[in-house]
C-alpha positions, 0 to 999 in steps of 0.5 A: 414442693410447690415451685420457687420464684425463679421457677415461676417467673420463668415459666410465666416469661415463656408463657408469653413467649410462646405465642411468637414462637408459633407465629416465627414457624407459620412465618417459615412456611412462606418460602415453602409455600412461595415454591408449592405455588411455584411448581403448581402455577409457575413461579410468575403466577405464584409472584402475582398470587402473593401480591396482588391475591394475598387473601390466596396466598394466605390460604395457601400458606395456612395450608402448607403451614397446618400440616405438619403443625396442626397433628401436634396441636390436635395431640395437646388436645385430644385428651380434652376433646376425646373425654368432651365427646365422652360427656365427661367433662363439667366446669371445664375440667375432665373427669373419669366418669361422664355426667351428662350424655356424650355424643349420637345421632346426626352431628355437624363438625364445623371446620374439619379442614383436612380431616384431624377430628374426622376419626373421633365420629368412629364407633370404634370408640363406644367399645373397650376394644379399640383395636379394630378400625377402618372399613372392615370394623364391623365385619371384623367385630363380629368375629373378634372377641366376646365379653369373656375375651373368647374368640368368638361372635359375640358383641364388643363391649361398650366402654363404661366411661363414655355415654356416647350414642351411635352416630348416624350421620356428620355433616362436616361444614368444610368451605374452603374446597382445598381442604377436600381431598385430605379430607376425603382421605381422613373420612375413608382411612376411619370407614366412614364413607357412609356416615360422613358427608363433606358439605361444601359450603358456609354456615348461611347456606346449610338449609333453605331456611337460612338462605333468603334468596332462594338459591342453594350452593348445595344439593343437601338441606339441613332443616332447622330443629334436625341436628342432635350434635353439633362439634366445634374445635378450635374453629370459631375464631375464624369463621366470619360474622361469628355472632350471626352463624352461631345463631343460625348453627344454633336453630339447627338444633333440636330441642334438647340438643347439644353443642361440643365446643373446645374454644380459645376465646379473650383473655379475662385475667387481667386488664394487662394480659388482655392488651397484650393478647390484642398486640400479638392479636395485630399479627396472629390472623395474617400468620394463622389462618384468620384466626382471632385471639380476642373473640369472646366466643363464649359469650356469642354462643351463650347469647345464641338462644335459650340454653336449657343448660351451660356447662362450661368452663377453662380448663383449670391446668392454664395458668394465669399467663395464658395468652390463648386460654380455652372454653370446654364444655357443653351448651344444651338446648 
């Protein structure tokens, strides 16, 4: 039986409450943070960081804040990111079985910040048995089970619902260095110290080719046309210039490569849904991270380069009062 009225009205009413909510608990992390910056600094520094750095102090404040708040976000939205990386998704929806290929080869995460994606890039999840993990995986593997489910040394089996490749190498473009050690800590608990390198610098200085001075911030290059996969997460809304970055991510590719992308981009339901995505727009970058609400970020990584195919789409479960409606999907080059 579908929902009455009343039913609907007041979910749509909370629907565009939420937001607020969200920007309420990022607010009641600044006296959290006013005190972190206390105890590392002393509090006249930490005063003089909150007015007179607020751009540091924010950053500070976005740390503390996604700690505990981004673990839950990444739970709403693993059961879209994991079938994403699968290569089972299509016109923004989920499906059981993939229909295009999943991920492999060398990847690029942008934005991993202290790590909530890293254990994604594990090949724990090419197999049905998932249970083994960590820096001892392969060796424990080999000693686990067989296809029968007998002790033994034989293979695990590959999932039949994914169309993931072995991964060989991620980059994760991380700038902001005090994410790092976190970061560190989400690469080694999922044993991928040699798989995953933290690049400790922006989107303009991954190879020689995007750098015109001929300076390089870091020791490691990225050549254009080298990269099978790139992986965005809720992470383009706040990447400066994003319609010259997305460019330049998108030479990276090679021919035929593959851009996962989970993105919340500008409301298009109405013209009134849109004004007010823009008024809780005033508030939303200064209490989460620089984050922009009313990005058609969609559009900037279609208008990227030649795309040999565009499989795209908003998830149809968000409803029309949506304030922070996604894009999930694959752009193949």
């Amino acid at each position: 039986m579908a929902p009455g009225f009343l039913t609907r009205t007041s979910e749509a009413f909370l629907g565009l409450l939420n937001p607020w909510a969200f920007l309420y608990l990022s607010a009641s992390f600044i006296p959290q943070t006013l005190r972190h910056l206390a105890r590392e600094q002393g509090l006249i520094s930490a005063l003089a960081t909150l007015f007179f750095a607020p751009s540091r102090f924010r950053e500070a404040w976005f740390g503390q804040f996604w700690s505990v708040a981004g673990p839950g976000v990444r739970e709403r939205t693993k059961p879209s990111v994991l079938p994403l990386l699968d290569g089972r998704t299509s016109g923004g929806r989920v499906l059981d079985t993939p229909v295009g290929p999943g991920i492999s080869g060398v990847v690029i995460e942008i934005g991993p910040a202290s790590g909530l994606w890293v254990e994604v890039f594990s090949d724990r999840h090419l197999y049905e048995d998932d249970s083994v993990e960590g820096p001892g995986a392969s060796a424990a593997a080999s000693v686990g089970k067989n296809a029968s489910g007998e002790v033994g040394s034989g293979k695990r089996e590959k999932r039949a619902n994914t169309a993931r490749g072995k991964i060989t190498r991620v980059y994760g473009v991380e700038p902001n260095t005090a994410h790092h050690p976190a970061l560190r800590r989400a690469v080694a608990k999922a044993g991928l110290e040699d798989v995953y390198e933290i690049v400790p610098v922006g989107i303009e200085d991954l190879s020689s080719a995007s750098d015109g001075s001929g300076k390089k911030k870091w020791e490691g290059n990225i050549e254009p046309g080298s990269v099978d996969c790139i992986v965005s997460v809720l992470c383009l809304c706040s990447i400066p210039d994003p319609e010259q970055h997305i460019r330049e991510l998108y030479q990276l590719l090679r021919p035929g490569g593959r851009w996962y992308a989970l993105e919340h981009v500008r409301a298009e339901y109405s013209w009134y849904i849109r004004a007010y995505q823009r008024f809780v727009n005033i508030a939303w970058p200064v209490c989460i991270g620089g984050c922009q609400l009313c990005r058609q970020t969609g559009k900037s990584l279609k208008e990227a380069g030649p795309w040999t195919s565009i499989d795209i789409g908003q998830p149809p479960a968000e409803p029309w009062y949506q304030l922070v409606p996604h894009i999930l999907g694959v752009y193949t080059k």
